[in-house]
N, C-alpha and C positions, 0 to 999 in steps of 0.2 A: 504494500500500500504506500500510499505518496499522500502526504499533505497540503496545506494552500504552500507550507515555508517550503517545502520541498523535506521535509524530513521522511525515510523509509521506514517500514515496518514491514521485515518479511514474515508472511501467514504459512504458509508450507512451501517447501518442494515438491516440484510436478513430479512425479513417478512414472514410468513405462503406463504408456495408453493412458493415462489421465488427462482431460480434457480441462481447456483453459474458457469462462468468461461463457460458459453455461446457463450461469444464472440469468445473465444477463439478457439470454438468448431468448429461453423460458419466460420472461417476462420482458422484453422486448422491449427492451430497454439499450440506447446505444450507445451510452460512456457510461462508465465507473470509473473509481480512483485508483482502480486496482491495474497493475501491467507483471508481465513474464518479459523473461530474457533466459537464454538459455546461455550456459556456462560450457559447454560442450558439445560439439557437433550434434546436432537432433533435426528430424525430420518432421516437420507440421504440417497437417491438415485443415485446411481452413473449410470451413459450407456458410456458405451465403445462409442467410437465413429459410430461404422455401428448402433447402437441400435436408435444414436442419429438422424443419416440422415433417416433410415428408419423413425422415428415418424414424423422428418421434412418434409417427402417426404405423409405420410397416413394418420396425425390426424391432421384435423382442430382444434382442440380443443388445444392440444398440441402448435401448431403453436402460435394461438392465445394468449395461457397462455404466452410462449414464448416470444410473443414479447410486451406482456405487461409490464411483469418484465424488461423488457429492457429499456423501455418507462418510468417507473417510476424511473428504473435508471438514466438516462438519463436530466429527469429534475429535481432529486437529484443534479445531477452534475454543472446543469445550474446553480441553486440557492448556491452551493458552492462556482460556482467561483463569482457569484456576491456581496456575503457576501465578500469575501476574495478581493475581487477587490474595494467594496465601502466603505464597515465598517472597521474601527479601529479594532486592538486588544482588544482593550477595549470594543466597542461596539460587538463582537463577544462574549466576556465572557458574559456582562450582558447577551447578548440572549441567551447562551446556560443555564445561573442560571435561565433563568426566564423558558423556555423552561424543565427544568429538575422541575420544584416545584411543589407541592402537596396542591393543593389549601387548601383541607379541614383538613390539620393537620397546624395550627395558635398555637405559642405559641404565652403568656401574650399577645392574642389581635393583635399583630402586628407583628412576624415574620414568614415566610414562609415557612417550610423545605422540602430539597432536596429529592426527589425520591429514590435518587440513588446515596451512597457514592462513588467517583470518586477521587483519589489522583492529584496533582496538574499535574503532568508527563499526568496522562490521559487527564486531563481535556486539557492539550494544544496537544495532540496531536487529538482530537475532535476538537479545535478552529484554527489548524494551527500556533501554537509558541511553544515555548519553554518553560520546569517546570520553570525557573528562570523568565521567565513573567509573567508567573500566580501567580505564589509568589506574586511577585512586584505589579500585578494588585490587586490582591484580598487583596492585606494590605492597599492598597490606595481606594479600596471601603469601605473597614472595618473601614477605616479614617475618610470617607466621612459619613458614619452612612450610608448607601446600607444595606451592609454584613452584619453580625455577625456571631463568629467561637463561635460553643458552643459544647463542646465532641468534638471539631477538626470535628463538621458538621460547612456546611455551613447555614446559616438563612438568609433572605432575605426580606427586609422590605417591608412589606405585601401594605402601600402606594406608594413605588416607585414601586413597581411591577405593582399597576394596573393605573398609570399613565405611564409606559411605554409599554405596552398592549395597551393600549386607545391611545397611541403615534403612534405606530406603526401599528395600525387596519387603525388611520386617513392616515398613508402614503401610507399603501398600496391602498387602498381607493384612493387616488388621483393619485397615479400611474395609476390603474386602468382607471380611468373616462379620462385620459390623452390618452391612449392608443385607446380609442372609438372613 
């Protein structure tokens, strides 16, 4: 998403056959604030709008795929707003560092590095703040021995990562069993 100042909020990543600006299609509507870009070579299909009602109106299949991709959008969005409603800034960074790490590349034993180098500007517009918080956050994990900046990567200490895994496998776990 895009704002009037220009600030972004990315909502998901498109997945294999996930369809872009559905909604908008569906209700026939012809701008939103919402845009895609792709990061890597990808092939898109575009339907004019009668391309679109027709498939809506003859293929179950279409249909189906259709309103899966919605569905999965859909409780993307749930679990946004309730990170963004219950978790700190702070506990949003940790999860997106722990979330972003590559289990099987460990330096000296105990750090964890990142998948996927990400400037601080991205990384907060991925957690909902601003680059002058992820700054701030990411020097006071780096303080705390969490972090570590090596090559201006982030590393991530390989014990706090799987105590806060095992942290959060037990909440969701009781959330769960609460909800039965």
């Amino acid at each position: 998403m895009l704002n009037e100042r220009g600030v972004q909020k990315i909502l998901y990543t498109l997945n294999r056959g996930w369809f872009f600006g559905e909604i908008a299609a569906i209700l026939n509507i012809h701008y939103t604030s919402l845009f895609s870009f792709a990061e890597e070579d990808t092939i898109i299909y575009k339907l004019n709008s009668i391309q679109f009602k027709e498939l809506m109106d003859s293929s179950k299949v279409f249909r189906d795929s259709l309103m899966s991709c919605i569905c999965y959008k859909l409780i993307s969005l749930r679990y946004e707003i309730e990170n963004l409603v219950f978790n700190s800034t702070r506990d949003r960074l940790i999860r997106y560092l722990c979330m972003n790490l590559d289990e099987t590349d460990v330096e000296d034993g105990k750090w964890l590095n990142q998948r996927y180098r990400k400037t601080h500007y991205e990384i907060g517009i991925v957690i909902g703040t601003t680059r002058v918080s992820v700054s701030r956050l990411i020097r006071d994990l780096r303080d705390e021995g969490i972090i570590r900046i090596v090559n201006n990567a982030i590393q991530v200490n390989k014990d706090f990562y799987e105590k806060t895994v095992e942290s959060f496998m037990h909440k969701t776990s009781l959330a769960q069993n609460r909800k039965k």
